[in-house]
mmCIF file of the N, C-alpha and C atoms, coordinates in Angstrom:
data_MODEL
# 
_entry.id   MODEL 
# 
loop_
_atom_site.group_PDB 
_atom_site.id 
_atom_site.type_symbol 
_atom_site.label_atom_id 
_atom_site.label_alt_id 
_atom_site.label_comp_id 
_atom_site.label_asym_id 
_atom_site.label_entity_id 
_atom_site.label_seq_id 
_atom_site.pdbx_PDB_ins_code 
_atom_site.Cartn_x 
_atom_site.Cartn_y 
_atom_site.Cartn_z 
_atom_site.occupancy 
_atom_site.B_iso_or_equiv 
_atom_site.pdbx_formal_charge 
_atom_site.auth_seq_id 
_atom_site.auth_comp_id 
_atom_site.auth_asym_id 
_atom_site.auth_atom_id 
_atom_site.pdbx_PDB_model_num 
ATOM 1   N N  . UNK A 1 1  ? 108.736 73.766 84.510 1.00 0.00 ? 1  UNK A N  1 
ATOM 2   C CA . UNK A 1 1  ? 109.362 74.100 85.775 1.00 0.00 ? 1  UNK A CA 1 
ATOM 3   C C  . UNK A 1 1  ? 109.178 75.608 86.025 1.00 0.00 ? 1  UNK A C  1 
ATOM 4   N N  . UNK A 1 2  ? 108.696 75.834 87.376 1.00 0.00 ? 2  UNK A N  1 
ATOM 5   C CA . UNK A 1 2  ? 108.301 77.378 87.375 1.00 0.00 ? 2  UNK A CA 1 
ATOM 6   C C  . UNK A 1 2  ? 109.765 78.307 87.290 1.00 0.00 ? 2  UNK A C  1 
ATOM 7   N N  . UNK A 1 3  ? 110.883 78.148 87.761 1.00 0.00 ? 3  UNK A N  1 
ATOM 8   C CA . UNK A 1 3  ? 112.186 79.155 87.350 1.00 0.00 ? 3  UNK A CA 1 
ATOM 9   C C  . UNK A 1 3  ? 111.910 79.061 86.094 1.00 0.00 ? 3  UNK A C  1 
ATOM 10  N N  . UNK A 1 4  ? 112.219 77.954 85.330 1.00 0.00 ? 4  UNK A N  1 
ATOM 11  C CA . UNK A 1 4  ? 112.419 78.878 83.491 1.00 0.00 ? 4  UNK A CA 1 
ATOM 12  C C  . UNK A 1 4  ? 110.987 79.320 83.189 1.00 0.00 ? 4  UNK A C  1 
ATOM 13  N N  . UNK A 1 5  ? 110.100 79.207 83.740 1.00 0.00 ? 5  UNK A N  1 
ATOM 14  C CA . UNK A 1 5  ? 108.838 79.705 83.310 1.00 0.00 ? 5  UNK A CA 1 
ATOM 15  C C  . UNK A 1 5  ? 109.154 81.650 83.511 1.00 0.00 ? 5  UNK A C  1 
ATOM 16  N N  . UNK A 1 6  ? 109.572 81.737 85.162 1.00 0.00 ? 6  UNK A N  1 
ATOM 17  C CA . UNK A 1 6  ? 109.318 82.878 85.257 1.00 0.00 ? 6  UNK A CA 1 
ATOM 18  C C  . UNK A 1 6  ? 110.929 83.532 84.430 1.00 0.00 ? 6  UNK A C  1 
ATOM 19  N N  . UNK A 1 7  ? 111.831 83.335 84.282 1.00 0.00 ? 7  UNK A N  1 
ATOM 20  C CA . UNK A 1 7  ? 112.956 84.345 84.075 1.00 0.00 ? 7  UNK A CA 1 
ATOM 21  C C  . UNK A 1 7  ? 112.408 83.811 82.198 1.00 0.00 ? 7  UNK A C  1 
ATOM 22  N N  . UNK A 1 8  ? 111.252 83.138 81.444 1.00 0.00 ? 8  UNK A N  1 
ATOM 23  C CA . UNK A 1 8  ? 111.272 83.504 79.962 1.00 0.00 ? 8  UNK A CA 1 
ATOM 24  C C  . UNK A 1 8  ? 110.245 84.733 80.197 1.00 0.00 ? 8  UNK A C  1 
ATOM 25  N N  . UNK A 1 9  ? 109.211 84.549 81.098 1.00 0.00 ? 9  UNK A N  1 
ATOM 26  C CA . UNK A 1 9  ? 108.197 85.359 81.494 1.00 0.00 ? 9  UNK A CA 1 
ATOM 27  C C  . UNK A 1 9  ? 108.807 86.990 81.127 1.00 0.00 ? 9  UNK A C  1 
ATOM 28  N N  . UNK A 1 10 ? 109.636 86.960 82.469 1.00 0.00 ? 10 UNK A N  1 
ATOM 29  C CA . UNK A 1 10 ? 110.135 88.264 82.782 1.00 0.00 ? 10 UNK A CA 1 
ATOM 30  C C  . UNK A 1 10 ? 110.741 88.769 81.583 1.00 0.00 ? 10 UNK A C  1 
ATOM 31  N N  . UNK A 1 11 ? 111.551 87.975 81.130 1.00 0.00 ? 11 UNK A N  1 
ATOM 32  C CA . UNK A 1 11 ? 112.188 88.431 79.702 1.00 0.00 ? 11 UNK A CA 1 
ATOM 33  C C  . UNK A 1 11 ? 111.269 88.658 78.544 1.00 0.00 ? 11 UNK A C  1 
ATOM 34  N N  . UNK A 1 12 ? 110.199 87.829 78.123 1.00 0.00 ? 12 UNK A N  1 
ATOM 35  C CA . UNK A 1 12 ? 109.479 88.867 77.119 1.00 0.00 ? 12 UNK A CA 1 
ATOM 36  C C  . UNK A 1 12 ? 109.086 89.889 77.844 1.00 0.00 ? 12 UNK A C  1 
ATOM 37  N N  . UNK A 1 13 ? 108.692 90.067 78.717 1.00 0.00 ? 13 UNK A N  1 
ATOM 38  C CA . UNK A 1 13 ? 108.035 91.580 79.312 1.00 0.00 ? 13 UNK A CA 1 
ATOM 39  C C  . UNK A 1 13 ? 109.105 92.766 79.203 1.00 0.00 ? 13 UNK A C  1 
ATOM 40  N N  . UNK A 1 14 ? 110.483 92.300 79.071 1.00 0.00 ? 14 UNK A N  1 
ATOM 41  C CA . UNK A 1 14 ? 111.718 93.370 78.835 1.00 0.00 ? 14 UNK A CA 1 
ATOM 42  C C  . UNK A 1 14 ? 112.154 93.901 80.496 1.00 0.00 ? 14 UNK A C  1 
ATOM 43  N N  . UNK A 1 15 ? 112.037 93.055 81.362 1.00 0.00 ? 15 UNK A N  1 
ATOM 44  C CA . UNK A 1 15 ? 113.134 93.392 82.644 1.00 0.00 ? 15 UNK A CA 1 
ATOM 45  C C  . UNK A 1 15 ? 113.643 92.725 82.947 1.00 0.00 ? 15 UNK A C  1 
ATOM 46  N N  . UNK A 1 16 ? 114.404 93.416 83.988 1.00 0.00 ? 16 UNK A N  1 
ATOM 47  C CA . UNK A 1 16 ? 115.810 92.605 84.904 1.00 0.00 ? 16 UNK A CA 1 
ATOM 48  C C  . UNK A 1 16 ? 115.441 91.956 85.557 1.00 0.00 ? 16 UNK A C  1 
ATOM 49  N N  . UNK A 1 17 ? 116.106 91.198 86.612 1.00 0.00 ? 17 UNK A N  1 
ATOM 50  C CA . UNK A 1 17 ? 115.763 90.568 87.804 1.00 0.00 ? 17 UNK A CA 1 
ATOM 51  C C  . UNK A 1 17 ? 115.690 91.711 88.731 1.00 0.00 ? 17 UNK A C  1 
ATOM 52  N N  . UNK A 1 18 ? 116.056 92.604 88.706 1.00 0.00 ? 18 UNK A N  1 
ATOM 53  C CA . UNK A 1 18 ? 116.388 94.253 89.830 1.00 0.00 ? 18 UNK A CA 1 
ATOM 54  C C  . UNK A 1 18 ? 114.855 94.696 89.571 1.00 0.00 ? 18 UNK A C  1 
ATOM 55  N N  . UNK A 1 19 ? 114.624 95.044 88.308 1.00 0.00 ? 19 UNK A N  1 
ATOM 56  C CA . UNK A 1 19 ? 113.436 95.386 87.653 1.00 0.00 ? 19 UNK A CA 1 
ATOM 57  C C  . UNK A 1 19 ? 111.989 95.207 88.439 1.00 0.00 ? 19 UNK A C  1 
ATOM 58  N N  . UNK A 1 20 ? 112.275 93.913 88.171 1.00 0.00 ? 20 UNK A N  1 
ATOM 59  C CA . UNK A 1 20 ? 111.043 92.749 88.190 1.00 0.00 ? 20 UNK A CA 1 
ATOM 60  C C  . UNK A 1 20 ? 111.218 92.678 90.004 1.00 0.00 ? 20 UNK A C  1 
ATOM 61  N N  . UNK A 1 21 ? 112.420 92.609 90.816 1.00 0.00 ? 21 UNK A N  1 
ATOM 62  C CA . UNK A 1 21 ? 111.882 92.966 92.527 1.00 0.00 ? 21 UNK A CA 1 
ATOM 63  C C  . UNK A 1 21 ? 111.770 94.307 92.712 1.00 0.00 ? 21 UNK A C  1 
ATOM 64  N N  . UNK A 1 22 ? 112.582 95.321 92.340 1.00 0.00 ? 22 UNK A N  1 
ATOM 65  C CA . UNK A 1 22 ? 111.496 96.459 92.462 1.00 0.00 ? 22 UNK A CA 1 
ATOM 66  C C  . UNK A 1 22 ? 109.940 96.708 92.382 1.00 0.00 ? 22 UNK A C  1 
ATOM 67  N N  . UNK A 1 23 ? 109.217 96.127 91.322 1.00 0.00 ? 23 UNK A N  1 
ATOM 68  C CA . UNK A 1 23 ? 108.272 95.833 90.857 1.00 0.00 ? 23 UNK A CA 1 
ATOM 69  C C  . UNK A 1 23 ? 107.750 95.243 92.438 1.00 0.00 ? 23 UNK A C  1 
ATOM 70  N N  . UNK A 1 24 ? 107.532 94.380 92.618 1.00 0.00 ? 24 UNK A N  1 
ATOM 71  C CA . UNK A 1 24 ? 107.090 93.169 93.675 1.00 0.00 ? 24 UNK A CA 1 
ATOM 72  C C  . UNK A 1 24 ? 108.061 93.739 94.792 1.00 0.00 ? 24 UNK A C  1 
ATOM 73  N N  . UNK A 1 25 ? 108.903 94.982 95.247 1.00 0.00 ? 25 UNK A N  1 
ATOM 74  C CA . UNK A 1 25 ? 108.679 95.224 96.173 1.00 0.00 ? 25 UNK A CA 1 
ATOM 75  C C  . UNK A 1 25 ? 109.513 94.240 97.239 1.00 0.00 ? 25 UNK A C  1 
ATOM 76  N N  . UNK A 1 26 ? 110.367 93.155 96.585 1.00 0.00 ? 26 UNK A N  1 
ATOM 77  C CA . UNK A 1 26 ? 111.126 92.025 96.995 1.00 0.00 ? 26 UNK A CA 1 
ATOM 78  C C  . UNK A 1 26 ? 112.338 92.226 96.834 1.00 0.00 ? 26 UNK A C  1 
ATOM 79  N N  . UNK A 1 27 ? 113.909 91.378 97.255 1.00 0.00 ? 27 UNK A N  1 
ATOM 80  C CA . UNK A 1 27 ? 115.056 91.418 96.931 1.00 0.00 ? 27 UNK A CA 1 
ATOM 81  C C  . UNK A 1 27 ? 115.393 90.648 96.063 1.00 0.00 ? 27 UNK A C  1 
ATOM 82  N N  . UNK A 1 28 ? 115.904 91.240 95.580 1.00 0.00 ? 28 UNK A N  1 
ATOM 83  C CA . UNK A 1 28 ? 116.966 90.776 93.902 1.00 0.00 ? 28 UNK A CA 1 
ATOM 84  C C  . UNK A 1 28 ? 116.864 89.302 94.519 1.00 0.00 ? 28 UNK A C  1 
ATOM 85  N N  . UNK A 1 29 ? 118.213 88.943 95.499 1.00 0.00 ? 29 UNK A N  1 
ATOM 86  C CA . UNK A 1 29 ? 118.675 87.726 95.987 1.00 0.00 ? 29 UNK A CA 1 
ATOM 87  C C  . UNK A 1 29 ? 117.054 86.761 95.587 1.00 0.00 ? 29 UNK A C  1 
ATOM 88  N N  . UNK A 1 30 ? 115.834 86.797 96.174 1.00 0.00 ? 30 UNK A N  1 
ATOM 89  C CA . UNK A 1 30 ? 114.774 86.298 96.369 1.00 0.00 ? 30 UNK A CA 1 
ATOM 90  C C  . UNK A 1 30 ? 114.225 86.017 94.411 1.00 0.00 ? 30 UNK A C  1 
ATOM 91  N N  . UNK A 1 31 ? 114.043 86.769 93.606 1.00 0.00 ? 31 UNK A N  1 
ATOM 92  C CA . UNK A 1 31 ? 114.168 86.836 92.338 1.00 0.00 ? 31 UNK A CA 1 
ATOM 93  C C  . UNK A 1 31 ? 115.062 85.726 91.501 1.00 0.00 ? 31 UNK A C  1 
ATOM 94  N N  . UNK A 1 32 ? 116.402 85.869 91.921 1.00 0.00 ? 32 UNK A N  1 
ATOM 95  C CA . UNK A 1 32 ? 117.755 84.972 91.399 1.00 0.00 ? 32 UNK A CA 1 
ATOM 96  C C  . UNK A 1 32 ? 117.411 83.721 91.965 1.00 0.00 ? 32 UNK A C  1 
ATOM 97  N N  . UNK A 1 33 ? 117.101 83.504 93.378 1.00 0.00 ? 33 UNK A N  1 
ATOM 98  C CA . UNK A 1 33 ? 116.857 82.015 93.596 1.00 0.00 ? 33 UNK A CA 1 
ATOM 99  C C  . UNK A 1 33 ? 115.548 81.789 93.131 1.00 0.00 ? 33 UNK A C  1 
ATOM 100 N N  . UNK A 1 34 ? 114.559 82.138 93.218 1.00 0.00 ? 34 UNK A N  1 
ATOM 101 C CA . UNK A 1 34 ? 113.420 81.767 91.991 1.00 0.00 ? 34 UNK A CA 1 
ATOM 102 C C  . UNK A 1 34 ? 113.500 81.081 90.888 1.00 0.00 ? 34 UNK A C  1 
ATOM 103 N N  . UNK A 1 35 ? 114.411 81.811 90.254 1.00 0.00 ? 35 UNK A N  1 
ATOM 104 C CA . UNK A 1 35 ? 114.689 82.278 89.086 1.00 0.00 ? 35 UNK A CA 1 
ATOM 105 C C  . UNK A 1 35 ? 115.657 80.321 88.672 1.00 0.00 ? 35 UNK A C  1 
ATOM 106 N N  . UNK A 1 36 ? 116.663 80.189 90.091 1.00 0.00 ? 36 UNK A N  1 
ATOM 107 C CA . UNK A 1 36 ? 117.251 79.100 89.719 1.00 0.00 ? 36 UNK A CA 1 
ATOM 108 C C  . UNK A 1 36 ? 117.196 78.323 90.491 1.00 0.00 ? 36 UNK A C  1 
ATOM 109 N N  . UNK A 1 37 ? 116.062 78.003 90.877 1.00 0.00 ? 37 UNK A N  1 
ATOM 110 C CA . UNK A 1 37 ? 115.151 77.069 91.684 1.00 0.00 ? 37 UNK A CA 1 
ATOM 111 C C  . UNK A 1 37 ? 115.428 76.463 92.659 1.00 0.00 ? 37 UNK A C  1 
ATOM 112 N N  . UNK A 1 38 ? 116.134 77.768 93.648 1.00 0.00 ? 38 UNK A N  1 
ATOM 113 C CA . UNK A 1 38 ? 116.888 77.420 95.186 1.00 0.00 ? 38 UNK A CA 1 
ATOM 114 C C  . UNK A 1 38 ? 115.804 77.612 96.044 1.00 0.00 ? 38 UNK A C  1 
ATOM 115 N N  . UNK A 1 39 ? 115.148 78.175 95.370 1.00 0.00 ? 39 UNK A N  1 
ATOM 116 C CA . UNK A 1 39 ? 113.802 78.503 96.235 1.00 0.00 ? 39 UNK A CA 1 
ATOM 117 C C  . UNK A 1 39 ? 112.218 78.096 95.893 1.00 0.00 ? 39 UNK A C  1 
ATOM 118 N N  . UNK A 1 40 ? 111.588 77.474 96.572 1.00 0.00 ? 40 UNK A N  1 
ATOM 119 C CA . UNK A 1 40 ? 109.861 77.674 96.131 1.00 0.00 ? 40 UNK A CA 1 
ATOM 120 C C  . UNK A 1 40 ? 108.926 78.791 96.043 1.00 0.00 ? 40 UNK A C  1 
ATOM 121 N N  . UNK A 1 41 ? 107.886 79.453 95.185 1.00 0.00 ? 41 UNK A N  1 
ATOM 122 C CA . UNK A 1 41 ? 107.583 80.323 95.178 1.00 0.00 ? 41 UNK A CA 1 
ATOM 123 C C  . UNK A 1 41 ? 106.130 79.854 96.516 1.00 0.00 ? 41 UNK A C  1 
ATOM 124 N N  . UNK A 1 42 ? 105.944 80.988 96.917 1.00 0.00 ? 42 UNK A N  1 
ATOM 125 C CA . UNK A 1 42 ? 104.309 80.508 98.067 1.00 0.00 ? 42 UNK A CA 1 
ATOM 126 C C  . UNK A 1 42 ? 103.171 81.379 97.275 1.00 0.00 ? 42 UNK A C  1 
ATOM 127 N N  . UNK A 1 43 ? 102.202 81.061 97.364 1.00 0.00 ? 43 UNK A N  1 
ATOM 128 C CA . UNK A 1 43 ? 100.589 81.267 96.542 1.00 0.00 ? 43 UNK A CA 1 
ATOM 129 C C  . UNK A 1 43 ? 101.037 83.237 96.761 1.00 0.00 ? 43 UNK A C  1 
ATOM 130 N N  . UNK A 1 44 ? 101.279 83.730 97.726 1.00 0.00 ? 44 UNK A N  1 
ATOM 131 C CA . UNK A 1 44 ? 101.748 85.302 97.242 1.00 0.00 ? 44 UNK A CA 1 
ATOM 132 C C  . UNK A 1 44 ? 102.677 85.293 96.240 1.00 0.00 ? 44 UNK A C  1 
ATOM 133 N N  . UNK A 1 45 ? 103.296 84.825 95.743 1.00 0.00 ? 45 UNK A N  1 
ATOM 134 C CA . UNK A 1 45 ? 104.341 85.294 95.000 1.00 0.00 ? 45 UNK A CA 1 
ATOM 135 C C  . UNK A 1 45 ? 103.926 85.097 93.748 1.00 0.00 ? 45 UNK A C  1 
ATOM 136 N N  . UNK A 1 46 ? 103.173 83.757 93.662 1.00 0.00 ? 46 UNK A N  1 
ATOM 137 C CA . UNK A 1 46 ? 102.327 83.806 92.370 1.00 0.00 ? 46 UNK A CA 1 
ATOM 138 C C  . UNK A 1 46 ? 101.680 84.731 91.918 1.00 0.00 ? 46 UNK A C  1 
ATOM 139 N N  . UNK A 1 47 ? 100.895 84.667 93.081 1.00 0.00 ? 47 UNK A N  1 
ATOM 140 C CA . UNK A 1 47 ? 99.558  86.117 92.997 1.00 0.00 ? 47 UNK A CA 1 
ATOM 141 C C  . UNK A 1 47 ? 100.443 87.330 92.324 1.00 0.00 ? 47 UNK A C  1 
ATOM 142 N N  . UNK A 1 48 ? 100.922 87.336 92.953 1.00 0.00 ? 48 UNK A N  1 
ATOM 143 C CA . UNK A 1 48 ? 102.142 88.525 92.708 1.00 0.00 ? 48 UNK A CA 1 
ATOM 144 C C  . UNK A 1 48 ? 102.526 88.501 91.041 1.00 0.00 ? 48 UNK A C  1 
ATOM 145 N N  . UNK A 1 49 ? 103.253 87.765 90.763 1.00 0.00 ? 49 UNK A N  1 
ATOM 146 C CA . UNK A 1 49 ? 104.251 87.418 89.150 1.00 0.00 ? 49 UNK A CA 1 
ATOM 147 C C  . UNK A 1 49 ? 102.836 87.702 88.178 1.00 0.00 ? 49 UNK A C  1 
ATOM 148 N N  . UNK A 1 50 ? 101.773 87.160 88.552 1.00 0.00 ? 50 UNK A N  1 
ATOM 149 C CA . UNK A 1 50 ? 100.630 86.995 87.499 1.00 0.00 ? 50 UNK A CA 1 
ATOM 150 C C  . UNK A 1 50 ? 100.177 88.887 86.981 1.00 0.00 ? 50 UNK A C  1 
ATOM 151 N N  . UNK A 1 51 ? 99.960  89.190 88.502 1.00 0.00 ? 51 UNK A N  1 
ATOM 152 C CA . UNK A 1 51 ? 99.686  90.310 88.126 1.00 0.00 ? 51 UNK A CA 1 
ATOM 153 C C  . UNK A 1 51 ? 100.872 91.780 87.918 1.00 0.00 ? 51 UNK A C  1 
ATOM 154 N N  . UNK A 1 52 ? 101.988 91.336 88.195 1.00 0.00 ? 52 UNK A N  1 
ATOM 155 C CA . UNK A 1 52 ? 103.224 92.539 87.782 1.00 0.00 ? 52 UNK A CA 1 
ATOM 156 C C  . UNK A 1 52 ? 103.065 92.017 86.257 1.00 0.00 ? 52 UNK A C  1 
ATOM 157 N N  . UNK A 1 53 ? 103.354 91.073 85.927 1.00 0.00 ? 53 UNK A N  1 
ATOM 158 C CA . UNK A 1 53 ? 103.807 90.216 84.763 1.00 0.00 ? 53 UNK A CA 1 
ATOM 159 C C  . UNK A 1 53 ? 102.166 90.368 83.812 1.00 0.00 ? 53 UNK A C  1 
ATOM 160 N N  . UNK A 1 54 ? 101.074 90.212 83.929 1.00 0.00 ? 54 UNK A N  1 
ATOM 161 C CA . UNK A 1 54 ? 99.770  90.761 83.591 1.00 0.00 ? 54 UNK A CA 1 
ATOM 162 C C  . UNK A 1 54 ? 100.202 89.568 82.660 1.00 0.00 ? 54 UNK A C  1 
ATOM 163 N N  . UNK A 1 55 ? 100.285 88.141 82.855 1.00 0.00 ? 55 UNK A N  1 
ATOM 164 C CA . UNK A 1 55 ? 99.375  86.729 82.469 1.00 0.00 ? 55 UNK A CA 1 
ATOM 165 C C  . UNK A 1 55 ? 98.938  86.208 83.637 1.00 0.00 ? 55 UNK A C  1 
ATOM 166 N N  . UNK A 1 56 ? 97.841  84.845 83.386 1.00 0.00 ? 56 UNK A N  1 
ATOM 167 C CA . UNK A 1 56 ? 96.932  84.823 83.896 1.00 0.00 ? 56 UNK A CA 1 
ATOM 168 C C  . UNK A 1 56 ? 97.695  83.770 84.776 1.00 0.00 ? 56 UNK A C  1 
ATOM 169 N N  . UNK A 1 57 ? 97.441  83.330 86.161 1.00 0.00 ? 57 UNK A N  1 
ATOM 170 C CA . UNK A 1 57 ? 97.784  82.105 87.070 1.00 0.00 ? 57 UNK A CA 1 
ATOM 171 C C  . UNK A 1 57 ? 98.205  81.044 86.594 1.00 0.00 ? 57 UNK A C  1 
ATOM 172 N N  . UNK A 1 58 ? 96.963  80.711 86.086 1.00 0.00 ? 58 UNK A N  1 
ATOM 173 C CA . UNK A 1 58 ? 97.906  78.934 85.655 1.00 0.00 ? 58 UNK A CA 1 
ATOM 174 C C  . UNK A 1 58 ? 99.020  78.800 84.424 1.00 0.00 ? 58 UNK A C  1 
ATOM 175 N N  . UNK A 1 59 ? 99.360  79.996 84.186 1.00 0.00 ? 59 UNK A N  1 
ATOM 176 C CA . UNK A 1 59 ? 100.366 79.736 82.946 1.00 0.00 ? 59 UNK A CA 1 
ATOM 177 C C  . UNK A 1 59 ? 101.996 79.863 84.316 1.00 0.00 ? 59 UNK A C  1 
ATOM 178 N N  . UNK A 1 60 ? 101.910 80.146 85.673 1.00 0.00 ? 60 UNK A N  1 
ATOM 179 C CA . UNK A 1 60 ? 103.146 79.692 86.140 1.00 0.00 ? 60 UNK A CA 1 
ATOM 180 C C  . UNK A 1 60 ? 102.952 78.357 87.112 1.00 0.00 ? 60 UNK A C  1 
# 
């Protein structure tokens, strides 16, 4: 499931959810529902996580 994918993601990399939308330039709120799957991510946001996060696409 992509939420626990991305908040184990984010956590080995060692940030927050604040962190990690600073990073991407996004709001926290947008991060947290990600995160607990109130929301769908769209092909930017992927694009996005792969490369803040520096693994490759298909691992989200």
């Amino acid at each position: 499931m992509f939420s626990n994918r991305l908040r184990e993601l984010r956590k080995q990399k060692g940030l927050t959810q604040m962190e990690l939308a600073k990073l991407l330039n996004c709001s926290l709120s947008k991060i947290a529902m990600l995160e607990t799957d109130k929301r769908d991510p769209v092909k930017e946001d992927l694009l996005r996580f792969s490369e803040i996060l520096m693994y490759p696409l298909i691992i989200f």
